[in-house]
N, C-alpha and C positions, 0 to 999 in steps of 0.2 A: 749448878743445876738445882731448883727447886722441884723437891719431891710433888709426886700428883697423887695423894693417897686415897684418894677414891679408885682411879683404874689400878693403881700399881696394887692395893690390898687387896680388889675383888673387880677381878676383868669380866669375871659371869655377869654379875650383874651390871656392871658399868655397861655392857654388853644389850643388855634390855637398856638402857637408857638412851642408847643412841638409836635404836629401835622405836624410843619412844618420840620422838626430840625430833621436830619438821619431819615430818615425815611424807611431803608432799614434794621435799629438797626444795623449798623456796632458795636458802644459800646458793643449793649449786646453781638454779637458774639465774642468782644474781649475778654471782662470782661468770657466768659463761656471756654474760649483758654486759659486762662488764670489757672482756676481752674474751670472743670464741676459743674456746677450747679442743675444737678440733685440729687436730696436728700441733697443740702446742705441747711442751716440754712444763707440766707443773710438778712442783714442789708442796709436798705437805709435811712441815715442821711440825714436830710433835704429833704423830698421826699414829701414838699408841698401839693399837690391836691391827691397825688397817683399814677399820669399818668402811671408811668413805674412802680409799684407795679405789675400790673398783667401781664405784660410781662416776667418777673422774674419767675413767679409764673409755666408762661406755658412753662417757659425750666426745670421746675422739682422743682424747690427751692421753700424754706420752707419762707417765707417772710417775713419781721418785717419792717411798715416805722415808721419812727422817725421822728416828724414835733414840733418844738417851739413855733409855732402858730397856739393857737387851732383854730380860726377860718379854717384853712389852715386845718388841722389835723380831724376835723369834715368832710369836705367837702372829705376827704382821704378816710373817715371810708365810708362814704354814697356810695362812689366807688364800694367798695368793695362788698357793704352789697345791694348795687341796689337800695342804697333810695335816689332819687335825693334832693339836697339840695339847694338854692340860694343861691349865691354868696354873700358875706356880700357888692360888689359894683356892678353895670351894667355896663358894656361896656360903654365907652364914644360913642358918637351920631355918631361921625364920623366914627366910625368902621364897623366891617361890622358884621352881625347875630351874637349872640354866637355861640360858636362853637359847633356843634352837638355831644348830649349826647354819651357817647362811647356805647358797644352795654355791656348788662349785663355780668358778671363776668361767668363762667363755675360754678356751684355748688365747681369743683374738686377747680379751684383756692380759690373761698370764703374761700375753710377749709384751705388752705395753706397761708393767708394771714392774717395780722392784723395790726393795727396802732399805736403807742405807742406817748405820747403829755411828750416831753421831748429834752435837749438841748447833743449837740456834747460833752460838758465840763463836762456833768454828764450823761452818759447813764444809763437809769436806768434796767440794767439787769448785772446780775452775771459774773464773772471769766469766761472765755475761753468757751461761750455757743455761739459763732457764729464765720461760715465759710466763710463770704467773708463781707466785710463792703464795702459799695461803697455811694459816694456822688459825684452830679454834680451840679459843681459852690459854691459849699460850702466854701472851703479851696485856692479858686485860688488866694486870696491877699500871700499866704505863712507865713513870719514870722506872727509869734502871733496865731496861730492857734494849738501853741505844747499842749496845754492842750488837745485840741479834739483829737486829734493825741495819747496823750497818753493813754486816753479812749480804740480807738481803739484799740490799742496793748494790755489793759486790758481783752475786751469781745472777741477778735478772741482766737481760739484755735492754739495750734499748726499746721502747713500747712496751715493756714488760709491765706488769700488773703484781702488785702487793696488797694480798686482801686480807685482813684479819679479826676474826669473828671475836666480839664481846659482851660480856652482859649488862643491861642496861638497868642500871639499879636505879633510875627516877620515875621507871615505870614497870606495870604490869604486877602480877601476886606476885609470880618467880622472883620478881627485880626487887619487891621488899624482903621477902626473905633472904635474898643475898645481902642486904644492906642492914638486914637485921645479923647476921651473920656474923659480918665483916666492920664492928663500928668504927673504926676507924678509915676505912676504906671513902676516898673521898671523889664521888661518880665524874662530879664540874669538873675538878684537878684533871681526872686522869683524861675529860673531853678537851681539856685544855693543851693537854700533852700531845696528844694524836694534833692536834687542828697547828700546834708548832712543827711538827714535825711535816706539816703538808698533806696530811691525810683530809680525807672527803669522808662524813659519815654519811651512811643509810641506814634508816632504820626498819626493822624488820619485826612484824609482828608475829611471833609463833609459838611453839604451845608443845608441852608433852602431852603424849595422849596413849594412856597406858592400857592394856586389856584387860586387866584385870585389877582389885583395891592390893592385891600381895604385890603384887610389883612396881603398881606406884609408893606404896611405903619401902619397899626394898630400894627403891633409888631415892628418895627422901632421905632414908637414913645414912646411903654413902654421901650425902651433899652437905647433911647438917649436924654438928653437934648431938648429942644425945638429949638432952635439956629440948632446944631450938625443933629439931623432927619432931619430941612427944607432942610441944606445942603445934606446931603445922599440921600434925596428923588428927589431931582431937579437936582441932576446927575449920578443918577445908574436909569435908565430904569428895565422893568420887574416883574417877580415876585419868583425870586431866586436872593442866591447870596452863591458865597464859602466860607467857615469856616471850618477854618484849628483849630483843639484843638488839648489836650494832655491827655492821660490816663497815668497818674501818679499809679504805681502797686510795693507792696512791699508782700513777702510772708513770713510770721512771723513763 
């Protein structure tokens, strides 16, 4: 299991970032274009705090998040279930409020949703019992990730849908930063990985779009280096910026 230390150090603010991050849910609407979501059985590997767990829930699907770290995977369940939890850290001083509680789950979502504390390389659930698996940011390094992958292709059923969200480092501000970030991270290679493995890309143009300049620097600096953020922060004004990804989609 590779650490995620941006949400695992500070889920507050990770928390404003997905807040910030499509906020229009372009993804979900592709990911339900893709294969309707109502009445299906989705999977979200790696689904941290929960955030998008009940968005899922309200186009009709049947929910399962899968988190590797229980502290992460408690803090999912609490979501769900409307029992607020602390963060196992606080925001750093310099950030800005934590980010307000979301508002309680619908009763309808609570039934259609639950948590599961387990890894991408061992899903712990049966043969062809789920209709769409989807992770974002899970798998965007490419090779080495054929175990989770094969997982997947174990629990989807036939027509099932594998969608998996990535950033697209040859485009957009967001995508050089990351590429500035990551130099040896090599964008072709890993398009090359997906397109062998039978994936379809789409690419998606979106954007964080923050409410205030404190908490777009407050998630700059869980993304980047200390060096890497002073630079982004001392020459990008405002409190947006574009992020170009990729919904990587295979239908088994």
């Amino acid at each position: 299991m590779r650490p995620s230390p941006n949400i695992w150090h500070t889920p507050d603010v990770y928390e404003l970032e997905n807040q910030a991050f499509d906020r229009a849910d372009q993804v979900g609407a592709a990911i339900d274009a893709l294969h309707p979501l109502a009445g299906a059985t989705l999977l979200d590997i790696g689904c941290g705090t929960g955030y998008h767990l009940p968005g899922f829930a309200d186009r009709g699907a049947h929910v399962l998040g899968l988190e590797p770290h229980p502290p992460l995977a408690r803090l999912a369940a609490a979501r769900l279930a409307d029992r607020p939890e602390s963060s196992a850290r606080q925001a750093p001083s310099s950030a800005p409020e934590p980010a307000p509680r979301p508002p309680a789950p619908s009763p309808d979502v609570a039934r259609r949703a639950g948590v599961l504390t387990g890894e991408a390389e061992h899903l712990p659930l049966a043969n062809a019992t789920v209709d769409v698996a989807v992770a974002r940011w899970a798998y965007f390094f490419g090779p080495g990730c054929e175990p989770g992958l094969a997982e997947v292709e174990r629990v989807l059923r036939p027509g099932g849908l594998a969608a998996f969200l990535d950033n697209d480092a040859t485009r957009s501000r967001f995508g050089g930063w990351f590429a500035a970030s990551l130099p040896a991270y090599d964008p072709i290679a890993v398009r090359r990985f997906w397109r062998r493995q039978g994936f379809t890309a789409r690419d998606l143009d979106l954007a964080w779009e923050c409410p205030d300049r404190a908490t777009f620097e407050a998630i700059v600096r869980i993304e980047f280096a200390p060096a890497l953020a002073d630079r982004i922060l001392a020459t990008h004004p405002g409190t947006s910026v574009d992020y170009a990804v990729t919904l990587w989609h295979r239908t088994h």
